[in-house]
Every structure is written in C-alpha cells, then in structure tokens.
N, CA and C atoms as a LAMMPS dump frame, in Angstrom:
ITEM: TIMESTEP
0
ITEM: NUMBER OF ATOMS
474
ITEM: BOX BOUNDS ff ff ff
-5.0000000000000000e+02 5.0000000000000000e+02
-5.0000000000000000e+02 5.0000000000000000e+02
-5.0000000000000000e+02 5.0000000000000000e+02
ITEM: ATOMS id mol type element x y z
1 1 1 N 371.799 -131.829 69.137
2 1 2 C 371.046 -130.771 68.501
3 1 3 C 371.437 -130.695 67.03
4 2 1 N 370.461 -130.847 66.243
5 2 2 C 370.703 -130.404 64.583
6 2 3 C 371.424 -128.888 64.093
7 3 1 N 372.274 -129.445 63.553
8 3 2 C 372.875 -127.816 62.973
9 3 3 C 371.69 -127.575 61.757
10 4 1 N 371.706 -126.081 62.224
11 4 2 C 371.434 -125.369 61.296
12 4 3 C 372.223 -124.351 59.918
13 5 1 N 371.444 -124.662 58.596
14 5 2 C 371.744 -123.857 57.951
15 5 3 C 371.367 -122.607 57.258
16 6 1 N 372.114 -122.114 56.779
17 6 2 C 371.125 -120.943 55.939
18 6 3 C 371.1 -121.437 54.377
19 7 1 N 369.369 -121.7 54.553
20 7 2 C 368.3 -122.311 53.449
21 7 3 C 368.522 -121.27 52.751
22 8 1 N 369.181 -120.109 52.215
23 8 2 C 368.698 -119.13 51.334
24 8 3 C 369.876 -119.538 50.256
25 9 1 N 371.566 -120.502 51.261
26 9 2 C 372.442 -119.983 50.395
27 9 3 C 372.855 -122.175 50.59
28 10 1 N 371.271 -123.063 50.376
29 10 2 C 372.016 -124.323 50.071
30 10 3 C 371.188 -124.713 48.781
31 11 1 N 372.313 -126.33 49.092
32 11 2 C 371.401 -126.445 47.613
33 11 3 C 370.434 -128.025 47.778
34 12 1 N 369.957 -127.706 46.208
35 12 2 C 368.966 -128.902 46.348
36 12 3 C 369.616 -130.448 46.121
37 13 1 N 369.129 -131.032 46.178
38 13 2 C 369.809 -132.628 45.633
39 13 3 C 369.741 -132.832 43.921
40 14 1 N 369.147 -132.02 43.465
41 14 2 C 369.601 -131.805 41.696
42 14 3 C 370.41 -130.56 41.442
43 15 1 N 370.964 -129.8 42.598
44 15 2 C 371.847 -128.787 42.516
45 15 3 C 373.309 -129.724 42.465
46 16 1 N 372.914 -130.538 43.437
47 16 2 C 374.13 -131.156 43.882
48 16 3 C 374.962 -132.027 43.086
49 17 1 N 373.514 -133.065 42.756
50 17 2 C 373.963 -133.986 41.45
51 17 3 C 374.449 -133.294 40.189
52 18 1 N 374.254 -131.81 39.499
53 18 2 C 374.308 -131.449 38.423
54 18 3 C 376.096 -130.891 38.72
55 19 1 N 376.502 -130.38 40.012
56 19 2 C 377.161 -129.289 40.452
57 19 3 C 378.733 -130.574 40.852
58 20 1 N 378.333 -131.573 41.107
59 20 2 C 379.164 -132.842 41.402
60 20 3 C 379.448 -133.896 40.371
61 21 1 N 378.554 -133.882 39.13
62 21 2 C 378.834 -135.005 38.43
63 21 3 C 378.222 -136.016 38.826
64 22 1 N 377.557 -136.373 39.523
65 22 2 C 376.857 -137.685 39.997
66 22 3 C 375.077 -137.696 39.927
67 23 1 N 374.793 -138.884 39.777
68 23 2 C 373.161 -138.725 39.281
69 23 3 C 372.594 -138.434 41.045
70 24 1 N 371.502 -138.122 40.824
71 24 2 C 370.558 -137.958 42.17
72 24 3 C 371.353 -139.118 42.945
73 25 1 N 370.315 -139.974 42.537
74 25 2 C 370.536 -141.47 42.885
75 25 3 C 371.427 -142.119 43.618
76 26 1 N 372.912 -141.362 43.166
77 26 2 C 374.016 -141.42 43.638
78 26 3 C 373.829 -140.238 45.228
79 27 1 N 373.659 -139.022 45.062
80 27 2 C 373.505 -138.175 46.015
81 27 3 C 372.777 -138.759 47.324
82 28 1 N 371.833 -139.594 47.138
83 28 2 C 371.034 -140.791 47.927
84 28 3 C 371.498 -141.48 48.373
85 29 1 N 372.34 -142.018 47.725
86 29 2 C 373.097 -143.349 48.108
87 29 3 C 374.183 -143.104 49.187
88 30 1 N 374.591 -141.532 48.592
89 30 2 C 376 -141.337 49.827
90 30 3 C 375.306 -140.793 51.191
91 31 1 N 374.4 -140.464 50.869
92 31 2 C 373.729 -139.884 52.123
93 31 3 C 373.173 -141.154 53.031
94 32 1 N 372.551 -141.836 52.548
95 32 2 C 371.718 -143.216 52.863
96 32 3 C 373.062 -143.922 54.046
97 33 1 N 374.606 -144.082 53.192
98 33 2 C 375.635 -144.685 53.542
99 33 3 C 376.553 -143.814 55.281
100 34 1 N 375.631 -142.778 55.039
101 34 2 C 376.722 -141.303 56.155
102 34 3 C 377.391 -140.74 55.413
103 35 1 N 377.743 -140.754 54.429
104 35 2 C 379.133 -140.21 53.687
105 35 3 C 378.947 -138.863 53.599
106 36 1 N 377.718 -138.257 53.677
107 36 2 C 376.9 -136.733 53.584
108 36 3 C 375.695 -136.386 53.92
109 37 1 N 375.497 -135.044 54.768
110 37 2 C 374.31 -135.164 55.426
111 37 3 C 373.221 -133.954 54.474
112 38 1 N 372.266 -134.224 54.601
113 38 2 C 371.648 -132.666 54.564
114 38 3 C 370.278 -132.721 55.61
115 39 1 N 370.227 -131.456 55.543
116 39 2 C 369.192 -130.711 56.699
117 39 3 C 367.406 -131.081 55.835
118 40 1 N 366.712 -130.662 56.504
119 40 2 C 365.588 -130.454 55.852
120 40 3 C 365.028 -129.015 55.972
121 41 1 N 363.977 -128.466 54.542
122 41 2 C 364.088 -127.552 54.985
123 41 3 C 362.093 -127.107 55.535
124 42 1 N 361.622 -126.052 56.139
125 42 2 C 360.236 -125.933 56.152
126 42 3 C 358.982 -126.668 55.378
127 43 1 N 359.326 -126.985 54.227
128 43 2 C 358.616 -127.805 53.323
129 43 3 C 359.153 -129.666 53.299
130 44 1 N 359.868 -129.905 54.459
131 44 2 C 360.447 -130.786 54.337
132 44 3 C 361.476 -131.44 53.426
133 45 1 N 362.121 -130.789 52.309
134 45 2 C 362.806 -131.388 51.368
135 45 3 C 364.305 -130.979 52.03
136 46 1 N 365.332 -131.503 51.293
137 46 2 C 366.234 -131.869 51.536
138 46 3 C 367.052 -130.55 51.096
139 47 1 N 368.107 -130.222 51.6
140 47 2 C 369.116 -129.252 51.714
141 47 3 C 370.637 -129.479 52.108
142 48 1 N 371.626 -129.276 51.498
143 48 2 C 372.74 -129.736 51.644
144 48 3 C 373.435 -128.471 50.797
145 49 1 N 374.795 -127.901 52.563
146 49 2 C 375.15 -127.443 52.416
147 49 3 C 376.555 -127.367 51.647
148 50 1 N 377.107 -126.566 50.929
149 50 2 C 378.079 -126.429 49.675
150 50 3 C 379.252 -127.475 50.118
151 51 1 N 379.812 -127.576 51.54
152 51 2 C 380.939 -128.38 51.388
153 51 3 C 380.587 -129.708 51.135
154 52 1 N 379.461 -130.594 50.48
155 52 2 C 378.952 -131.345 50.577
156 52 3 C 379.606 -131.641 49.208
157 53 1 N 379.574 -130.716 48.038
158 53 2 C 380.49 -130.976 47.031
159 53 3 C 381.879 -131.647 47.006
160 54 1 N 382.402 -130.824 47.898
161 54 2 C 383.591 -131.233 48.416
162 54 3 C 384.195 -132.845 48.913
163 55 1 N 383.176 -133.429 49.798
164 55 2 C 383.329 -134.608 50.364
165 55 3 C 382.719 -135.756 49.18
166 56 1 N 381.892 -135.167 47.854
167 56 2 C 381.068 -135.903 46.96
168 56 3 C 382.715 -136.228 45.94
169 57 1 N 383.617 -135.271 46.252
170 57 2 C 384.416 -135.066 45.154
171 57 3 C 385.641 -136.083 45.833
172 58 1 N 385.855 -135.99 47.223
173 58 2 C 386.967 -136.849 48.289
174 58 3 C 386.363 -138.184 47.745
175 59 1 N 385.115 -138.518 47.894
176 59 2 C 384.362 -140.061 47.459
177 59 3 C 384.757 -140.166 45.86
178 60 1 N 384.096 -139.623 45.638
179 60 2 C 384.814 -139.885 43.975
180 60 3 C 386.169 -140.591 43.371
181 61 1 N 387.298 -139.615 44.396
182 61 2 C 388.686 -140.122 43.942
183 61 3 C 388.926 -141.222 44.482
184 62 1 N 388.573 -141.267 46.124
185 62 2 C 388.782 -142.575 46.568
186 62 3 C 388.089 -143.671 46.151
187 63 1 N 386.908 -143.54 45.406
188 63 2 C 386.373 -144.867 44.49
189 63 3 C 387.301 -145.16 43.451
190 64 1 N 387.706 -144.042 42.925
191 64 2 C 388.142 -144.424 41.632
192 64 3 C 389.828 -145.211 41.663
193 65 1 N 390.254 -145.034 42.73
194 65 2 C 391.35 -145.528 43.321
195 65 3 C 390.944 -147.32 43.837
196 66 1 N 389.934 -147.83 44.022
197 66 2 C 389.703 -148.619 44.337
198 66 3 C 389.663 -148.609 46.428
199 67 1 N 389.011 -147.666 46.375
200 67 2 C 388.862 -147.25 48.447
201 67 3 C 387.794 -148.286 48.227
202 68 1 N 386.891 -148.913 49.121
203 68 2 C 385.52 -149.176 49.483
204 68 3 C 385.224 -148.047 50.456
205 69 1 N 383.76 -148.366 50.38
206 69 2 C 383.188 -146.913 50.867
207 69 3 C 383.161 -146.95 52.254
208 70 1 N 382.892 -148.037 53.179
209 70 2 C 383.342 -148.002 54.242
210 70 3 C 384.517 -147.768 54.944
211 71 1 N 385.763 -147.411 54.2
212 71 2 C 387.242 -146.632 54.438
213 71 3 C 387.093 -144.951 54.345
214 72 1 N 386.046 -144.915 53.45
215 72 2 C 386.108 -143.346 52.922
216 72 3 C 384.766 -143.282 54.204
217 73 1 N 384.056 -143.685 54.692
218 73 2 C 382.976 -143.172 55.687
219 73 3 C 384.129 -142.712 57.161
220 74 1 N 384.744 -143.691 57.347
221 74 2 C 385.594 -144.133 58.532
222 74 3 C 386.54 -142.719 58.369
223 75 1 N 386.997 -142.335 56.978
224 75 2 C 387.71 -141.593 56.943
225 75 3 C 387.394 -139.708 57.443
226 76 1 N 385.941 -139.344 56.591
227 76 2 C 385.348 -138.863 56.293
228 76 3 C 384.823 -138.33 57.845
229 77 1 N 384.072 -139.438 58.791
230 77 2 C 383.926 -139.396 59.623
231 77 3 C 384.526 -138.621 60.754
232 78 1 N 386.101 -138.336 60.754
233 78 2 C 387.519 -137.884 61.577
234 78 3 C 387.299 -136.554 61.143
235 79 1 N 386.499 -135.79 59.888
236 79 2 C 386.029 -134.408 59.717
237 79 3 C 385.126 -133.67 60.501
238 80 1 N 385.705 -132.611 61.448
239 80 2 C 384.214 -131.768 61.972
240 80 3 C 383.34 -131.914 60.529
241 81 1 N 381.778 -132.013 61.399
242 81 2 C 380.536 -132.164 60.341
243 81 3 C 380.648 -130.502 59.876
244 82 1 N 380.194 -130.893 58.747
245 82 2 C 379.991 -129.231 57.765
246 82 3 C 381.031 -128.483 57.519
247 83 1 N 382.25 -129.029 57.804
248 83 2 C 383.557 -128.096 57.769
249 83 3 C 384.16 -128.835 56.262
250 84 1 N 385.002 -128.032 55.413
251 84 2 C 385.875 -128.442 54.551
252 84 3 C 386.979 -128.883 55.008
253 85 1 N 387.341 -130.318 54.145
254 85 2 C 388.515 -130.33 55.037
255 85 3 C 389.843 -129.353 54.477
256 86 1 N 390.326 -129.338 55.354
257 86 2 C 392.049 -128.441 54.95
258 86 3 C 392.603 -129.595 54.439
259 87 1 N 394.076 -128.708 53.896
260 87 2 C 395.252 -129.603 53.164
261 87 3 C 395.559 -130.474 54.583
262 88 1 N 395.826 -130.309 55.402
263 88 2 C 396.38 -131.195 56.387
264 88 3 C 395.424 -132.473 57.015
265 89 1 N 393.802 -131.893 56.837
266 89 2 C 393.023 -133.226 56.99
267 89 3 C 393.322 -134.208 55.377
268 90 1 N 393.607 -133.359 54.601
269 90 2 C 393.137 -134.468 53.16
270 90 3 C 394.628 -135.192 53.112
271 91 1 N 395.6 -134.428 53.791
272 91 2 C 397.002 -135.417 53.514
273 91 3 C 396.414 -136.472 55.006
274 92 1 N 395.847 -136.727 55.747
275 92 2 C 395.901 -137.361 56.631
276 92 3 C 395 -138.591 56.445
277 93 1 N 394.147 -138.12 55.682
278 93 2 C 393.373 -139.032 54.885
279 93 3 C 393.47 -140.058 53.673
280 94 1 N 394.407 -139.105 53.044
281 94 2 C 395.191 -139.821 51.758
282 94 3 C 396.655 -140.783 52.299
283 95 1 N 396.914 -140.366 53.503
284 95 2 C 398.25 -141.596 53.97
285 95 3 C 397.173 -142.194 54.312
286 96 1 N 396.61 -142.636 55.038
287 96 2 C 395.824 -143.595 55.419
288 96 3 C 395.353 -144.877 54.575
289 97 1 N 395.124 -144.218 53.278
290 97 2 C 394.862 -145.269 51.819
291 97 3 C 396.43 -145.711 50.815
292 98 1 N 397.157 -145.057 51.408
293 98 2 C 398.573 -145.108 50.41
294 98 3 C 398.902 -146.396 50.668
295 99 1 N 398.939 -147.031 51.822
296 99 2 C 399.602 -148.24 52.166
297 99 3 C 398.663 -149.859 51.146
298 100 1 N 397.145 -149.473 51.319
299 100 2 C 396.682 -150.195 50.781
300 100 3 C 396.413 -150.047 49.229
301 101 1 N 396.78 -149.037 48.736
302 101 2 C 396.915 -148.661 47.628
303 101 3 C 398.084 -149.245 46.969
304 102 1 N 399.104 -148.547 47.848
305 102 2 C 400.317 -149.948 47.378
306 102 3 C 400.075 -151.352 47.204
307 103 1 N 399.607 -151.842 48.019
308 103 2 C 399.407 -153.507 47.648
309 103 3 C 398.722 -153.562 46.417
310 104 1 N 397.381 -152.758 46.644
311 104 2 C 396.972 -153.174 45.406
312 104 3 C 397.582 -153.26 43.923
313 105 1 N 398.077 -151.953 43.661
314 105 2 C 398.918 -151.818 42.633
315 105 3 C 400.088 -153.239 42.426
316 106 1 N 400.384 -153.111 43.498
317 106 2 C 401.442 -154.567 43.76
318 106 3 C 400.565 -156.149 42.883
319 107 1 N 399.283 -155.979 43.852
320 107 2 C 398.312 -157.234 42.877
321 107 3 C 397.958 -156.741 41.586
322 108 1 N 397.439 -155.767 41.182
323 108 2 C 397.163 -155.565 39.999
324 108 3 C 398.726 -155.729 38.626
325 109 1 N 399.741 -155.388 39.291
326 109 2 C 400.818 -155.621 38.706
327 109 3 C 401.451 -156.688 38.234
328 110 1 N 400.704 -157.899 39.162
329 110 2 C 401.095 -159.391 39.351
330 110 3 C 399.701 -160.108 38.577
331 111 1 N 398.978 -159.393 39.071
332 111 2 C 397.716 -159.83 37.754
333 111 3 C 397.955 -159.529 36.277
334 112 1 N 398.328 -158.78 36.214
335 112 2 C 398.692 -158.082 34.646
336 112 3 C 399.62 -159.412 33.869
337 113 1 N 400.624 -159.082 34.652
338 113 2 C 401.403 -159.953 34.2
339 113 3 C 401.696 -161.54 34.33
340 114 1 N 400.735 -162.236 35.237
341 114 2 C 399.901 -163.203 34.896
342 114 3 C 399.246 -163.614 33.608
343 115 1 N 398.256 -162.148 33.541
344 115 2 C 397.656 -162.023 32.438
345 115 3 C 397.802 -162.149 30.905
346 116 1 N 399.034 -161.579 30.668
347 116 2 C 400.347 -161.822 29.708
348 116 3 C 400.626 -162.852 29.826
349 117 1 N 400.599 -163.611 30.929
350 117 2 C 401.551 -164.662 31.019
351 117 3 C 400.455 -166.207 29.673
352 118 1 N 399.585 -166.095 30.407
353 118 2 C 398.41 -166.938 29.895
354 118 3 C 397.824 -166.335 28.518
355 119 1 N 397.664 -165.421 28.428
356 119 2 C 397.496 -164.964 26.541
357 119 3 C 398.756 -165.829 25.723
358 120 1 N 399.769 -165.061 26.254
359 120 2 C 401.246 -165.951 25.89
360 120 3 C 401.191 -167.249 25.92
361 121 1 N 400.788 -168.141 26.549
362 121 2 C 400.951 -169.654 26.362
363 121 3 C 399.697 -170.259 25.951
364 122 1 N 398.355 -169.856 25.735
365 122 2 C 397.157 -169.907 25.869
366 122 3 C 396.955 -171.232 26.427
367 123 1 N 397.801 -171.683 27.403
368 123 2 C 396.833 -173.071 27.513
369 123 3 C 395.561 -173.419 28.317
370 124 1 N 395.208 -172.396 28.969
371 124 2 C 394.018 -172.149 29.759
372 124 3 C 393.566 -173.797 30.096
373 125 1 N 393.918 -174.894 30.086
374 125 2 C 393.54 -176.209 30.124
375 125 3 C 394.332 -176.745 31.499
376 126 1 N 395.607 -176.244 31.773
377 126 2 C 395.984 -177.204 32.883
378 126 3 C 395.53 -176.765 34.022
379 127 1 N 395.705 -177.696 34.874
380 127 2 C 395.03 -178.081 36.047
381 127 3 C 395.418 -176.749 37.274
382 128 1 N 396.657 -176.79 36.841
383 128 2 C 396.962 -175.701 38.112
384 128 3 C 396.73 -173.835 37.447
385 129 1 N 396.097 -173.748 36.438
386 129 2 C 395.998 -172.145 35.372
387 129 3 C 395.045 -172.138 36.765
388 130 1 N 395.531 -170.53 37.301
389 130 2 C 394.919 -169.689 38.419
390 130 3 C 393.42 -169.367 38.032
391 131 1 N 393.34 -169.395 36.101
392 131 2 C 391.925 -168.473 35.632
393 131 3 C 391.183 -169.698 35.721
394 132 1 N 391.738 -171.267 35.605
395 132 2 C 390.716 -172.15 35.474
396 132 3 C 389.96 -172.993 36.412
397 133 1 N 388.504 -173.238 36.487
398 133 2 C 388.07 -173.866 37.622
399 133 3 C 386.696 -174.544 37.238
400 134 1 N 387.496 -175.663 37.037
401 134 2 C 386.275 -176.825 35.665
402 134 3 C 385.528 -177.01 37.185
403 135 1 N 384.024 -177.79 36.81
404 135 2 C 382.87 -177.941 37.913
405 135 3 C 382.602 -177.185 38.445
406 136 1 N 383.186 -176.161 38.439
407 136 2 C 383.222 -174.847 39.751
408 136 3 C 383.388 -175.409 41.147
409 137 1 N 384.861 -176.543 40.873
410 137 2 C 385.116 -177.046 42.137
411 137 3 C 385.471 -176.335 43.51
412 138 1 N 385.921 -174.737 42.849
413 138 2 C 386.312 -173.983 43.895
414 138 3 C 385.468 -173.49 44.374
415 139 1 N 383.92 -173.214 43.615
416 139 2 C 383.013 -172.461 44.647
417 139 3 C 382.816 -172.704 45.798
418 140 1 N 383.492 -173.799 46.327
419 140 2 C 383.103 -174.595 47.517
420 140 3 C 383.754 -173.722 48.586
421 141 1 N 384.838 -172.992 48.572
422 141 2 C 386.185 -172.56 48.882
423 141 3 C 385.732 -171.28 49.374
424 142 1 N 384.84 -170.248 48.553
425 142 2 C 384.123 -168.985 48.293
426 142 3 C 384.211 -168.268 46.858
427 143 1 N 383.917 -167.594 47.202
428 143 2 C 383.964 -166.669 45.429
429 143 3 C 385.073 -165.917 45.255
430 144 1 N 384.662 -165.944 43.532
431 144 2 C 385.785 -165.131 43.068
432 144 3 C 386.824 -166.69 42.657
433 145 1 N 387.976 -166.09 41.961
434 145 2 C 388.95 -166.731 41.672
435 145 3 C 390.138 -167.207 42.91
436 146 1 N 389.323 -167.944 43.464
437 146 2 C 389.91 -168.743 44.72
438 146 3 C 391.837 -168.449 44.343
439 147 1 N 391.962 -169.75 43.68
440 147 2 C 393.76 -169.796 43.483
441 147 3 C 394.26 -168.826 43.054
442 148 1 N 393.993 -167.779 42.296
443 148 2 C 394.574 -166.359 41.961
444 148 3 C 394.787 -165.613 43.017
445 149 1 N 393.287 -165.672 43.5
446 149 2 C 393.487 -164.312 44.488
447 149 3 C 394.346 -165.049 46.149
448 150 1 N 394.231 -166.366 46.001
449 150 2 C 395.567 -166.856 47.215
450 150 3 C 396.702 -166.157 47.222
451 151 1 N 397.346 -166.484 45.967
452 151 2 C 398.394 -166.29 45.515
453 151 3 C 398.558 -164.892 45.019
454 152 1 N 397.911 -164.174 44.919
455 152 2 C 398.284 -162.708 44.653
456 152 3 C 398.158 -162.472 46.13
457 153 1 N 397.7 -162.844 47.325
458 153 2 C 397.366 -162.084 48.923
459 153 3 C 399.158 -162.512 49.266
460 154 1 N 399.251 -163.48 48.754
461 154 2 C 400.419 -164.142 49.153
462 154 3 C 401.493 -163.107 49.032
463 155 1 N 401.321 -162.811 47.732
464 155 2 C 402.851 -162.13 47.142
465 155 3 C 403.501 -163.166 46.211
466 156 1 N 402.92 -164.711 45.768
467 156 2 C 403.629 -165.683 45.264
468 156 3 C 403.407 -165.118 43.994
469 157 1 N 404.346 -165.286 43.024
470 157 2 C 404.562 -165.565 41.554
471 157 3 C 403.23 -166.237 40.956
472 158 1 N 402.676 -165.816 40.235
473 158 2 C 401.422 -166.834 39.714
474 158 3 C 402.142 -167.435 38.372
C-alpha cells in the first residue's frame, strides 16, 4: 500500500532542487536510481516529503567522498521509508564507508606521490612509467590505467 502524505505541507521538485542545492535534473536522477521517493499528488505531479532533503544531503556527502551510488542506495535502503535517519542510523551508515574510504585515501596517497614522483624525473618515456601506454597496448587488458591501478589495488610502491 502507498503511504500517504499531507500534500498541503510537501514540496515540489523545484522546492526541492532550490531547498537542496541540486538542479531538478539531479532530483530525477535520484529518484529514477531509488535513492528518493515522492508521492503523486491529485493533478498527478510529483510531491516529496521534507525528509527527502535530508537523504538528498546523506547523497551529497557520500558522493563527494567518492561512495558510488549504488553503496549509498544499499545504504539508504536499511532506513524506514519517510523517516529521518537518527544519529545512530547515520553512524551506522558512515562505518560502513570508513573502511573503503580508507583504502582509497591509501590509493589516492600513493597516486599523489607517484605523481610527484614523475613530474620529478619527467621521463614519461620508459617502458615500465605506470602513466604510459604507447599503441594503447593496454586497452586490450580493460580501461583506465591498467599498470597503475594494478599496483595501487596491490598496495605496491609505484
């Protein structure tokens, strides 16, 4: 059965976008994905109730952290629908990303300083430089920077 809301006290999808920081478009997109629902209302348009801000704002940080959105749905999901979460759902949610958050930071740390490493010597020419991949012999392999990203999954020294 569809929950109901009270249409007198939601908002519109340019309430939402203006009230969240995010274009319509975006408001679409999270909805399209599950990440947020809204009702419809007598005239058929769309309605979404206030904690909807809330979960627009949980997506936000966890993008900007580098989450994919299918972690934050999965996450998001473990919320009664229409409820805010409490401090104790959002710490339960936020350990959940800490671990992979660590690594990353861990690769981004090892990228950096990679990064340094190769400004510093510029030789961008030898055979084994992680950034280089004459013919695009590695596309064969998959995308992206094949030997970098080995070796950063690894934990090896680049």
């Amino acid at each position: 059965m569809a929950k109901t809301i009270d249409f007198s006290r939601a908002l519109t999808v340019g309430e939402v976008a203006k009230r969240s920081g995010v274009p319509v478009s975006t408001v679409h997109f999270y909805e399209s994905k599950g990440l947020i629902a809204s009702t419809r209302n007598s005239g058929n348009q769309r309605r979404f109730e206030s904690v909807v801000l809330r979960y627009i704002a949980i997506i936000k940080v966890a993008q900007r952290t580098g989450i994919p959105l299918e972690e934050i749905h999965d996450a998001l999901r473990g919320l009664p629908p229409g409820s805010k979460p409490s401090s104790k759902q959002w710490r339960a949610m936020s350990s959940r990303w800490q671990d992979k958050l660590n690594d990353r930071i861990e690769q981004l740390t090892r990228l950096r300083d990679e990064l340094t490493h190769c400004i510093g010597c510029g030789c961008l020419s030898m055979s084994e430089c992680p950034l280089r991949n004459p013919a695009d012999i590695l596309g064969q392999q998959g995308p992206g920077p094949q030997i970098l990203e080995r070796k950063l999954e690894a934990g090896v020294e680049v």
